[in-house]
C-alpha positions in Angstrom: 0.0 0.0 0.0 1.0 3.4 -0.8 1.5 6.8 1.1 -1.8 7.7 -0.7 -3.9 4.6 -0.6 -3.6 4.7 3.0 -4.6 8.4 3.6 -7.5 7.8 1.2 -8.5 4.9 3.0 -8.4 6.9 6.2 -10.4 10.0 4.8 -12.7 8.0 4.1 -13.2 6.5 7.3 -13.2 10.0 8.7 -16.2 11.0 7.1 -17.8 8.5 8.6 -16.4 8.4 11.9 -17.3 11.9 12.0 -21.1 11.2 11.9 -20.5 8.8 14.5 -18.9 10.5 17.2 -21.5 13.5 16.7 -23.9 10.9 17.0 -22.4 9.4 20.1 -22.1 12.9 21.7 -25.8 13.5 21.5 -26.2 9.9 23.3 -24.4 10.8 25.5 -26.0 14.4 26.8 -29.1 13.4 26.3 -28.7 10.3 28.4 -29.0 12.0 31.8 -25.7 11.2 32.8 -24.9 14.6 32.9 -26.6 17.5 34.4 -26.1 20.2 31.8 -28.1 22.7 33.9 -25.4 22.7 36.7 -22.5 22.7 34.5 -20.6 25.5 34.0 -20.3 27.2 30.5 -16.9 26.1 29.2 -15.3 23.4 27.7 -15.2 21.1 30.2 -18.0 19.1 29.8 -18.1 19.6 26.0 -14.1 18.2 26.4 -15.5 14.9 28.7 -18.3 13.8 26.0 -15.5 14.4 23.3 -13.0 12.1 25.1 -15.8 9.3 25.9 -17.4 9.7 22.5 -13.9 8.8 20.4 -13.1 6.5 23.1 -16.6 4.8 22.5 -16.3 5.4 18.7 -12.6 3.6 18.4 -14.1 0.0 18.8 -16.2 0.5 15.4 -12.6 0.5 14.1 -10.5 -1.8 16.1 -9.9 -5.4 14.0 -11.8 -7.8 15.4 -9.0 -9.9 16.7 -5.7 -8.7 16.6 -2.5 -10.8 16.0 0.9 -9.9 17.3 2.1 -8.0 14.6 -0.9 -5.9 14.7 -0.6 -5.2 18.6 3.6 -4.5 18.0 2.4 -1.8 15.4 -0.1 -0.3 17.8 2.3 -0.2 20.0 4.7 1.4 17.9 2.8 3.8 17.0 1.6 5.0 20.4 5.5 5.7 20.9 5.4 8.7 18.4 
């Protein structure tokens, strides 16, 4: 695979990964987990949904198993 095949791959995964983690963060404060009222208007809160929502919105991209060389170049990868 190329440079290019792989960054076309992964645009478009981001459109659609997009979609999903908007969708997740409207789950989310709408699921009552969260009292919006008492929060205070900055980017806290909007900066806690984020996290969880791309934290839940990474397993819809995860392999389903994942063999040694794909856990070495995860792991490489976290290093950079």
């Amino acid at each position: 695979m190329t440079h290019k095949q792989a960054m076309r791959k992964i645009r478009s995964m981001m459109k659609e990964c997009h979609r999903g983690i908007l969708k997740e963060c409207e789950h989310l404060l709408r699921s009552g987990a969260i009292d919006l009222e008492e929060a205070e208007d900055n980017f806290v809160v909007p900066k806690i949904v984020l996290t969880v929502a791309l934290k839940n919105e990474s397993f819809q991209y995860s392999p389903w198993s994942w063999d040694k060389a794909g856990k070495r170049l995860v792991k490489q990868l976290e290093r950079v």
